[in-house]
N, C-alpha and C positions, 0 to 999 in steps of 0.2 A: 504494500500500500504506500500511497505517496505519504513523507512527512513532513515539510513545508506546505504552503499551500503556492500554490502553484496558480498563473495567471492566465486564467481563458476568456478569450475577444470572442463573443459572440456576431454574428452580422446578420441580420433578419431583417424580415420583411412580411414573416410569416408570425403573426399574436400565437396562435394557437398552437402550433410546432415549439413555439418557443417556451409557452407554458408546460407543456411535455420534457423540454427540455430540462425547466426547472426543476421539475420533481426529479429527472434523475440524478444531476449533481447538485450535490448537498452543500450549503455555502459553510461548512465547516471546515470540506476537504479542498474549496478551492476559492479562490478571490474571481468571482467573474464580474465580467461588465455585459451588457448587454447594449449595442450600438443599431437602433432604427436605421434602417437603410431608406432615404428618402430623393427624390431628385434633389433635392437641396442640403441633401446630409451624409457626407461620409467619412469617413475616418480620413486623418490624414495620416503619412506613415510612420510617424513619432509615435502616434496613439499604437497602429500595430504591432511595432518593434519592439514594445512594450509586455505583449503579451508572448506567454510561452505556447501558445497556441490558440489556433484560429477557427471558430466553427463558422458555418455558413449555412441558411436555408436554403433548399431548392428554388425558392422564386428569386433571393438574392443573386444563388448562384447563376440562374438564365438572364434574369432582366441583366443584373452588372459584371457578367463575364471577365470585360475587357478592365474595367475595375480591378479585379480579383487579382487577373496575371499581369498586372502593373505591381503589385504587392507582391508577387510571389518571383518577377524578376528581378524587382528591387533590394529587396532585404538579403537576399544571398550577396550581394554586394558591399552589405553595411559588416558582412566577415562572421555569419551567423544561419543556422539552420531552422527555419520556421514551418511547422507542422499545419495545413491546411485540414479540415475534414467537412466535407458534403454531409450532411444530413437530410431526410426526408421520412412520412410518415408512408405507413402503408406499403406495398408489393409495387415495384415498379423496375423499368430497365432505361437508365438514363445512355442517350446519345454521347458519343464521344467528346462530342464538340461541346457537351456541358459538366461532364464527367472527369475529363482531362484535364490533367493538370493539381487534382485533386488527392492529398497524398492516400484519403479513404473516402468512401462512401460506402452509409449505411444509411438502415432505417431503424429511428429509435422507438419507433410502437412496435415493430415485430422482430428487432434484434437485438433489447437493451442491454441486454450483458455483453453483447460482441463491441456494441456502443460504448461502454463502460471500460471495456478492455483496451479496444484502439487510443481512447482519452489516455490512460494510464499508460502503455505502453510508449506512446508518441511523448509524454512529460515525463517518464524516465531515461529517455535516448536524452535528453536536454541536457548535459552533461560538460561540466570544463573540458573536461578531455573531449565529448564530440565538437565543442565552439572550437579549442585549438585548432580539430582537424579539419572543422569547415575553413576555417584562411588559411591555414595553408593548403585545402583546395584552392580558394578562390585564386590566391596569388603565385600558384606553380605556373609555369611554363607547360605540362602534361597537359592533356586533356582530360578532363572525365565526366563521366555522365552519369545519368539513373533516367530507369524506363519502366513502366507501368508493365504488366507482365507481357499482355499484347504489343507492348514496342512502342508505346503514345511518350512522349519525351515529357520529362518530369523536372529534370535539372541537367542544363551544361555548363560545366567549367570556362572563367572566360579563357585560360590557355586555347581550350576548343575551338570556341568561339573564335577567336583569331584564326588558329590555323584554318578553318573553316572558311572565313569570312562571312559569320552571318552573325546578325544582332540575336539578343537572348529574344525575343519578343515575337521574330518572324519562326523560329521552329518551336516551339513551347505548346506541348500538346498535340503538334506531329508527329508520324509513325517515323522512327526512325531508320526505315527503310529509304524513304525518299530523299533521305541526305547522302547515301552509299553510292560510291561508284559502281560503273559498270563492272571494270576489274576487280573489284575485291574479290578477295576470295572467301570462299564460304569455309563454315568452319570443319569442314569435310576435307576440301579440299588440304586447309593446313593440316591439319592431325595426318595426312599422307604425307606432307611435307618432313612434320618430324621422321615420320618413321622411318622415311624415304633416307634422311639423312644419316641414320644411327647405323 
């Protein structure tokens, strides 16, 4: 169990989701804010950076997409890793295009405990030793990345990004197929390579 309390940014747009929300975390075990998502109201990234993680509702997440991944390209930059989580009520199969980018998604009526666990698990990764190793991701020369298990791009290193020549903003939530040369080789072909070599 966490023993500090630990700081989760709400972002909604949804009363009722969020009322749900509130029954499941107990303001004992965690210091949250809850931030109205309004045309005229959003966080700016001082407020985000702030939190050790981010929840979002589903309507937040569709209406302010481009919102979202302005946050989630930004703050890897500030030399720190920030946990993003989708939420929504009820059985549903969210589009890529709303899904990505998203470190989880769940539904907190019909999977509270999985909900519970991703909150917990994502604010114990939060760790001096993982901030050390996020800058020096950020600031290596290497490239590196992370990818949602179907290949939807979730984090590049800006080493990457350079050798690449592309902004964090234009691939972010791309299939990271489409950034591959024609030549690469696949991972068939290398594992021949080693063996070829021995």
């Amino acid at each position: 169990m966490i023993k500090s309390k630990k700081k989760i940014l709400v972002l909604f747009s949804d009363e009722e989701l969020t009322g749900n929300l509130e029954k499941l975390l107990t303001k004992k075990d965690f210091d949250i804010s809850f931030f109205k998502i309004t045309r005229r109201s959003f966080p700016n990234i001082e407020d985000v950076k702030e939190a050790d993680i981010v929840i979002c509702d589903e309507k937040t997440a569709t209406w302010w997409k481009k919102k979202i991944i302005n946050y989630k390209t930004t703050i890897p930059n500030l030399g720190f890793y920030l946990p993003f989580v989708l939420i929504y009520s009820g059985r549903k199969e969210f589009p890529a295009s709303i899904s990505s980018g998203f470190d989880s998604v769940v539904s907190i009526t019909e999977n509270p405990q999985r909900f519970l666990k991703i909150i917990n698990d994502n604010l114990l990764l939060k760790t001096t030793s993982e901030r050390a190793f996020a800058v020096l991701v950020e600031n290596s020369d290497i490239g590196f990345y992370r990818t949602t298990p179907d290949g939807r791009i979730l984090y590049v290193s800006p080493g990457l990004l350079k050798m690449l020549g592309y902004k964090r903003i234009d691939i972010f939530g791309a299939k990271l197929g489409a950034f591959s040369r024609k030549d690469t080789l696949t991972t068939e072909d290398f594992e021949m390579l080693i063996v070829a070599e021995k």
